[in-house]
C-alpha positions as CSV (number, residue, x, y, z in Angstrom):
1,X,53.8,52.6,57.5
2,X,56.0,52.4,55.3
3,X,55.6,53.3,51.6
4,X,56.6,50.2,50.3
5,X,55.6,47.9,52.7
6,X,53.2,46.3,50.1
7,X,55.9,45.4,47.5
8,X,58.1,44.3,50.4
9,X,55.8,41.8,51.8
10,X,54.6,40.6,48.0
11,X,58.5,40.0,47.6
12,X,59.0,38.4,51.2
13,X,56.0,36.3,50.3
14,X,57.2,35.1,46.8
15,X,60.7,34.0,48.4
16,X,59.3,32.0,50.9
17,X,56.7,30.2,48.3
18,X,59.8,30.0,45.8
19,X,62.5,29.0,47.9
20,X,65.1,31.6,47.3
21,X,66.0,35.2,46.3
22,X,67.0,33.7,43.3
23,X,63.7,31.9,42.3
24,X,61.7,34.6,43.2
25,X,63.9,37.0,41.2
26,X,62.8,35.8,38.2
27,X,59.3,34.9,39.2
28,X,58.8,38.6,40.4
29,X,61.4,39.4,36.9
30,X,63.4,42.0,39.1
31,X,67.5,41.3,40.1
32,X,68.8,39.2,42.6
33,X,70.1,42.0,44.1
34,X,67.1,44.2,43.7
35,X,65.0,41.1,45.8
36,X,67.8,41.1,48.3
37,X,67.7,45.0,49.2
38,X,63.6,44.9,49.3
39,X,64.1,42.5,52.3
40,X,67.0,44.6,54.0
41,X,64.5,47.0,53.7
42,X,61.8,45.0,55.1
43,X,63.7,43.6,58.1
44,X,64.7,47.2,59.0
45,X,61.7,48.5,58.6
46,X,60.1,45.7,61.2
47,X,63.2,45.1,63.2
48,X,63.3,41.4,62.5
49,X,65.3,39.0,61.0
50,X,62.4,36.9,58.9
51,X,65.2,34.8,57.0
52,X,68.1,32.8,58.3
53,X,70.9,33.4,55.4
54,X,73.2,30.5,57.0
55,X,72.9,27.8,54.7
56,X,72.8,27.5,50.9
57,X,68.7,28.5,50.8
58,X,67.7,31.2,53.3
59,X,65.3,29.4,55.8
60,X,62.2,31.2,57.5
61,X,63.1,31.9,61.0
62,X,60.4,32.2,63.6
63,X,60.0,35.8,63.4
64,X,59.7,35.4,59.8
65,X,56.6,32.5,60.1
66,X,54.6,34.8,62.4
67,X,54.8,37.5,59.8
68,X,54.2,35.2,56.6
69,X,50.8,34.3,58.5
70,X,49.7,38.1,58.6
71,X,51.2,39.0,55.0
72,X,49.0,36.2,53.6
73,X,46.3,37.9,55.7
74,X,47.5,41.2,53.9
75,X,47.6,40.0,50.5
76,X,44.1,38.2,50.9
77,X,42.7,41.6,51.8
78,X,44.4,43.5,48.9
79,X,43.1,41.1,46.4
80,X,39.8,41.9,47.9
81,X,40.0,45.5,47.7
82,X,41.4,45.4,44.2
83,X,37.9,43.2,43.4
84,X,35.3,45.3,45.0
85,X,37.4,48.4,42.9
86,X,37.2,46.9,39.8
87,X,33.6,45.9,40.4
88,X,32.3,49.3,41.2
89,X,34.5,50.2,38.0
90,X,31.8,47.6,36.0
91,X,28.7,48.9,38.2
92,X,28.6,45.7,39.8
93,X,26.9,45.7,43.5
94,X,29.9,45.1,45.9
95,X,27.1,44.8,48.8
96,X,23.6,42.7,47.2
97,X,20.5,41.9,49.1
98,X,18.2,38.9,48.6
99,X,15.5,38.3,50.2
100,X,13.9,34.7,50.9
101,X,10.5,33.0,52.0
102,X,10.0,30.9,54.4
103,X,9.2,27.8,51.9
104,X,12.2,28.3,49.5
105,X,14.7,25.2,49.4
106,X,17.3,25.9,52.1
107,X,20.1,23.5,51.5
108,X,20.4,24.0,48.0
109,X,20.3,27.5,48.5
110,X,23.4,27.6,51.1
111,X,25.2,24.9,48.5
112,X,24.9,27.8,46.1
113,X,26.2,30.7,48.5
114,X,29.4,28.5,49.6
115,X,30.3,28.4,45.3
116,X,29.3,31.9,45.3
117,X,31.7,33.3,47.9
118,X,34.5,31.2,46.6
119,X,33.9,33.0,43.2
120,X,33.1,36.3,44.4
121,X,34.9,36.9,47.9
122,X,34.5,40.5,47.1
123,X,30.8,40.8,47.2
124,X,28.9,41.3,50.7
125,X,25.5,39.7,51.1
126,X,22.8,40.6,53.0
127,X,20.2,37.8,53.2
128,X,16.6,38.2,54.8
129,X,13.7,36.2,55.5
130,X,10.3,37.5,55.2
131,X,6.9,37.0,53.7
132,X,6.2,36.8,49.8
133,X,4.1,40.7,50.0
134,X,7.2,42.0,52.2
135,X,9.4,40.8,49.3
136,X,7.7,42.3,46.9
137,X,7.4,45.9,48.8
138,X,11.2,45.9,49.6
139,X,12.2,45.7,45.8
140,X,9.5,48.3,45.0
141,X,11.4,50.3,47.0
142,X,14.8,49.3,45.7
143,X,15.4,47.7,49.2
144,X,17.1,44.5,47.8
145,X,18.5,43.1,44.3
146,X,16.6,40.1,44.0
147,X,14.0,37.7,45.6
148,X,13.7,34.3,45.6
149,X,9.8,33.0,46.4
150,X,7.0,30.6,45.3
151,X,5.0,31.8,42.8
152,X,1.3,32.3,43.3
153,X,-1.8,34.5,42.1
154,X,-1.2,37.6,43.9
155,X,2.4,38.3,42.7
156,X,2.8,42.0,40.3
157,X,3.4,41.0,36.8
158,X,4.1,44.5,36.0
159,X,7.2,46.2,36.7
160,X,9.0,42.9,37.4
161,X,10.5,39.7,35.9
162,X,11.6,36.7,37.0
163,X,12.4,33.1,36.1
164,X,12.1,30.0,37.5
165,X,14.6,28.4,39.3
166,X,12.7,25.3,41.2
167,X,10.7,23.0,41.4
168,X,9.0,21.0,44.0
169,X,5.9,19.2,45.2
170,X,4.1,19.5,48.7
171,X,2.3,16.7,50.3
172,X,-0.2,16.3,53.1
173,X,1.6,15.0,56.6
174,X,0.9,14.8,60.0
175,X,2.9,13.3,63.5
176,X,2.9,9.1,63.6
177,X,0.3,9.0,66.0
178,X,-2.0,11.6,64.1
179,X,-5.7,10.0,64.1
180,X,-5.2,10.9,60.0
181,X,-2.0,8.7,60.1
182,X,-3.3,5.9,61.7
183,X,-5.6,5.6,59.3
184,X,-5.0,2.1,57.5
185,X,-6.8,2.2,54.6
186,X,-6.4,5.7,52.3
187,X,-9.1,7.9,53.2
188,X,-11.0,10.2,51.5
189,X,-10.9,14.0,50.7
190,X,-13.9,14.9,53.5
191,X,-11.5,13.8,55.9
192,X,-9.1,16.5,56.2
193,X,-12.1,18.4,57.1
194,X,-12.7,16.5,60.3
195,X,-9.0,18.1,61.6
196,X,-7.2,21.2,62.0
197,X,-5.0,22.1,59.6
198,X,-1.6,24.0,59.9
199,X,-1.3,27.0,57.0
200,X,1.6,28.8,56.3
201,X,0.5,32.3,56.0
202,X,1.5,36.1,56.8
203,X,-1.8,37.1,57.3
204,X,-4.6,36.1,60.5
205,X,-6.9,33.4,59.5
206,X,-9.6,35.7,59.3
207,X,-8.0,38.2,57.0
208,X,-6.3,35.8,54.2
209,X,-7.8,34.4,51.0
210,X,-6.9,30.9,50.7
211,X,-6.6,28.6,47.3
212,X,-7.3,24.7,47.0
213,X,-4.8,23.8,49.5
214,X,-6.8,25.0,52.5
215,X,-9.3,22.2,53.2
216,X,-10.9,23.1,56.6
217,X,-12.3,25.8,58.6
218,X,-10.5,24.7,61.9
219,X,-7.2,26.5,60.6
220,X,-4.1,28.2,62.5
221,X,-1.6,30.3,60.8
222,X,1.7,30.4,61.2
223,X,4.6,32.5,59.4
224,X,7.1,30.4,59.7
225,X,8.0,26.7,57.9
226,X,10.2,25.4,61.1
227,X,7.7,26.5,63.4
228,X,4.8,24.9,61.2
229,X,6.8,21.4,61.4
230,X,7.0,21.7,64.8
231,X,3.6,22.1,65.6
232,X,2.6,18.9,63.6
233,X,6.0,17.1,64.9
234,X,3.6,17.4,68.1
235,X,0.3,16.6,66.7
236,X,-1.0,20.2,66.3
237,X,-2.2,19.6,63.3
238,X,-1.5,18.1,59.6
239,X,0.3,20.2,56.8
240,X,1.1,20.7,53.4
241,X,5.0,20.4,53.8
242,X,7.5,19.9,51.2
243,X,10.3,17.2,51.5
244,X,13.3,19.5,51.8
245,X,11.9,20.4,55.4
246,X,11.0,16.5,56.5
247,X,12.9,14.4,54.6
248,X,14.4,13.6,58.2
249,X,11.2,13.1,59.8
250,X,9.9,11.2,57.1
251,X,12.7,8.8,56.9
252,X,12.4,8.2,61.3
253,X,9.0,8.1,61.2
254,X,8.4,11.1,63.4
255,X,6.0,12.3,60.1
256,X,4.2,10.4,58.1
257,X,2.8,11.2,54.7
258,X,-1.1,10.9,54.6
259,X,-2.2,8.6,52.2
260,X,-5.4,10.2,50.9
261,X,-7.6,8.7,48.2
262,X,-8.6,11.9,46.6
263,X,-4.7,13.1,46.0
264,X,-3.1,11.5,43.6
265,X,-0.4,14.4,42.7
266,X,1.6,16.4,45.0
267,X,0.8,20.0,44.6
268,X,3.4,21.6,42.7
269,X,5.4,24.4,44.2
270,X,7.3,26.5,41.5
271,X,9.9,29.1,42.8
272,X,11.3,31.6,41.3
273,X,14.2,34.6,41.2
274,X,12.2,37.6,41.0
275,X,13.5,41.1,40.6
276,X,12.1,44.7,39.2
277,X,12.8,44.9,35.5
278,X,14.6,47.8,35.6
279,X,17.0,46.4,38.1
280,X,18.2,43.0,36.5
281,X,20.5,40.8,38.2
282,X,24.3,41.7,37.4
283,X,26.7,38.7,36.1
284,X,27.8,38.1,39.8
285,X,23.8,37.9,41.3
286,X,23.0,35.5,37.9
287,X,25.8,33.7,38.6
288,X,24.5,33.1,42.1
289,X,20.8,32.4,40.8
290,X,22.6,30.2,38.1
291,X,24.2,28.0,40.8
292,X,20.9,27.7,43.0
293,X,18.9,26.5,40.1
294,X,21.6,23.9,39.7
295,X,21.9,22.8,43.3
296,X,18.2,22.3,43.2
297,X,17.8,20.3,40.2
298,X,20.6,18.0,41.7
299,X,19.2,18.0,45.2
300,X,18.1,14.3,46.0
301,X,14.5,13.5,46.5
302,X,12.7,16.5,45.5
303,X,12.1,17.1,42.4
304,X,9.6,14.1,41.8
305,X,6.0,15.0,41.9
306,X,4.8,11.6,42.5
307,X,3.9,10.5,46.4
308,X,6.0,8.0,47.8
């Protein structure tokens, strides 16, 4: 390769933007001359002709449109280097992992990654799913950066910090043709009892300690918030789902929200960005957690906490 070849396509590059030798002369402020021997030197060095000098501005010629294509390529990955450089300069993580539970808000979440990678192209994310204790053991370990969860009882207080970045409200539903859905009239709390309930849950039903949202006995547990829908898309069971996973289903009628007597509130779900305190997010992961919090407080339909 040759040693200059980066100057020479930044100078090809800038003519063909520009228009001429002459406009990209003084954009580039080097001579005419100097702009016209840096493409000599390119075309030689290639063994193409990328410019047809014919007429009064130098035109691309075919040769010269393939190659534009690959030195914007080029350039693209040079201004990437030269980021992930200047961030390891400022002890900024070029390669961040975050980890995610099943319940978190997915679409506002990707909404925040597109702005993120437009901002910082040079930063590599890895992004896992996993259960609220796995999240907690991998940044124990200084596994990942940052986790993003809902809050409950038996999250460490000590050694981390956090702040909340959501909130939302999970309701009681069940498949249209649920004996709980086709109940007319709103039914009391006893009820539930009478039918299985789906619980999200890491742990065998045997083995897990449970809070006021489990309200049976006949339980199954089940890791996963797609799967859970699924099962009570086919009658399974009913669930405590939150509308950012069947906002769909709600608005077809596949699910139906169960009107019982006895709940008057949705039970609210806060989530949070949660990280070990001596490893606080850098500008680029706070920018990210800045742009989630904002996507979910803009996100349509579920940030109420009244049923309905």
């Amino acid at each position: 390769m040759h040693p200059n070849l980066l100057d020479q396509l930044t100078v090809f590059e800038v003519i063909a933007e520009e228009g001429s030798f002459s406009a990209a002369a003084k954009k580039l402020n080097r001579t005419v001359s100097a702009v016209g021997y840096t493409i000599g030197q390119l075309e030689e060095h290639l063994g193409l002709i990328l410019f047809d000098r014919s007429e009064y501005r130098p035109k691309l010629t075919y040769e010269g449109k393939s190659i534009l294509r690959d030195a914007d390529m080029i350039a693209r990955r040079v201004e990437r280097l030269s980021a992930r450089a200047d961030a390891l300069r400022r002890n900024t993580a070029v390669n961040a992992t975050i980890l995610i539970d099943s319940l978190f808000p997915r679409e506002p979440f990707a909404a925040a990654l597109r702005l993120f990678a437009e901002h910082y192209p040079e930063i590599q994310l890895t992004i896992h799913e996993m259960p609220v204790d796995q999240i907690v053991t991998r940044l124990e370990e200084d596994k990942a950066h940052i986790g993003l969860l809902a809050l409950n009882d038996m999250l460490p207080m000590r050694r981390f910090d956090g702040r909340q970045i959501a909130l939302r409200g999970a309701f009681p539903v069940a498949a249209a043709d649920h004996p709980l859905a086709l109940r007319k009239n709103p039914f009391p709390l006893a009820e539930l009892d009478n039918h299985r309930q789906i619980i999200l849950s890491s742990e065998a039903v045997d083995e897990g300690r449970y809070n006021y949202h489990v309200h049976v006995t006949d339980l199954w547990a089940v890791n996963s918030v797609p799967l859970a829908r699924d099962m009570v898309r086919h009658g399974v069971g009913w669930s405590f789902m939150t509308r950012d996973f069947v906002a769909n289903d709600l608005a077809s009628g596949r699910l139906v929200a169960l009107n019982c007597a006895d709940i008057h509130d949705w039970a609210a779900l806060r989530f949070t960005a949660f990280w070990q305190t001596h490893r606080p997010p850098d500008p680029p992961l706070t920018y990210l957690i800045d742009k989630i919090e904002e996507a979910c407080e803009e996100s349509p339909d579920v940030t109420r906490l009244t049923v309905g």
